[in-house]
N, C-alpha and C positions, 0 to 999 in steps of 0.2 A: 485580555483576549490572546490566544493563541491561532496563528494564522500558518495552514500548511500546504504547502505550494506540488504539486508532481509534477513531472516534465518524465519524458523519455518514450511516449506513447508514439504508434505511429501504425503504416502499414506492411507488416512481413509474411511472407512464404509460408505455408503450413512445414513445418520441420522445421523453422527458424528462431532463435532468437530473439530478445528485448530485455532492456535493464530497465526499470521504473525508477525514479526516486522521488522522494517527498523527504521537504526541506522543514523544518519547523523555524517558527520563529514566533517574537514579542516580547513583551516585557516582562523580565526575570519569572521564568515559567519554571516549572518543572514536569516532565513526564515520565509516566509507568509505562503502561502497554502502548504498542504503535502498531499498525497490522494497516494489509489489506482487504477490500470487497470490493466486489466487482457485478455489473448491472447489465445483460444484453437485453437489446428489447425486446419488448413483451415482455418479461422476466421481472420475477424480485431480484431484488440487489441479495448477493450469495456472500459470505464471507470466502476472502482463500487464504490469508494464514495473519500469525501475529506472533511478535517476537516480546518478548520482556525487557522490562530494563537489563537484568540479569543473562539476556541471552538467550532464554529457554524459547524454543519456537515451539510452535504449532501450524498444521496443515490442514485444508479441507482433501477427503481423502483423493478426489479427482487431479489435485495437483500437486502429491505426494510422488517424490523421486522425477518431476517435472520443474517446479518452481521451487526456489531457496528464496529466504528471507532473511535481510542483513539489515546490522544498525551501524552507526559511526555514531556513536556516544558524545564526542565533540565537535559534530557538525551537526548535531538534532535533527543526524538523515537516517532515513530509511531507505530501504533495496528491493525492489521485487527482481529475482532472476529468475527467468522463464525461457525456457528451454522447449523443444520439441512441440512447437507451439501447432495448435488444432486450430482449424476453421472455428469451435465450437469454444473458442476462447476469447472470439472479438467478444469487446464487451468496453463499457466505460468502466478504467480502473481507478477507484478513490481511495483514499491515503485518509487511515483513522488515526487516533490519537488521545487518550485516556493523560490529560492534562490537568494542572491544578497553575494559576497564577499567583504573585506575593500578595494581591489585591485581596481576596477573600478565603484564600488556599482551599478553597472544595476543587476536589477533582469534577471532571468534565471531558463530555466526550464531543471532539474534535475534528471536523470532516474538511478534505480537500475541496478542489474544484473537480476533480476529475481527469483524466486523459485518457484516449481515444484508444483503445489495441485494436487495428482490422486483422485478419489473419484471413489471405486469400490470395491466389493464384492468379 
């Protein structure tokens, strides 16, 4: 099993700021893609970006030149930076992860617990 933790969630200012990270961890795993989605409610859960092992990102277009997406390759973290944050951004943000363990090596996709982004005045 691959278990991935977020933390950085919280409540800020429209125009403000947050760093997310998700931590991966377990036994001798290895991972491909890591990416964010994010869920408000009423709502499906939306994708906002994913990064490759290689670095190559990707963005949904609404938070394209707002949010960057970072990996630390030997801390098995990930980064959401979010910038110029909207009321229309709260949302539960979860942390994905396109994983394989030594145990059967099939890849497997990989979901956080989630963390909270409020964005409001």
């Amino acid at each position: 099993q691959v278990q991935l933790v977020e933390s950085g969630g919280g409540l800020v200012q429209p125009g403000g700021s947050l760093r997310l990270s998700c931590a991966a961890s377990g036994i001798t795993f290895s991972i491909n893609v890591m990416g964010w989605f994010r869920q408000a409610p009423g709502k499906q859960r939306e994708w906002v970006a994913t990064i490759s092992s290689g670095g190559s990102t990707n963005y949904a277009d609404s938070m394209k030149g707002r949010f960057s997406i970072s990996r630390d390759i030997a801390k098995n973290t990930v980064y959401l930076h979010m910038n110029s944050l909207k009321p229309e951004d709260t949302a539960v943000y979860y942390c994905n992860a396109v994983a394989k363990t030594a145990a059967d090596g099939i890849w497997r996709n990989y979901w956080g617990q989630g963390t909270q982004v409020t964005v409001s005045s």
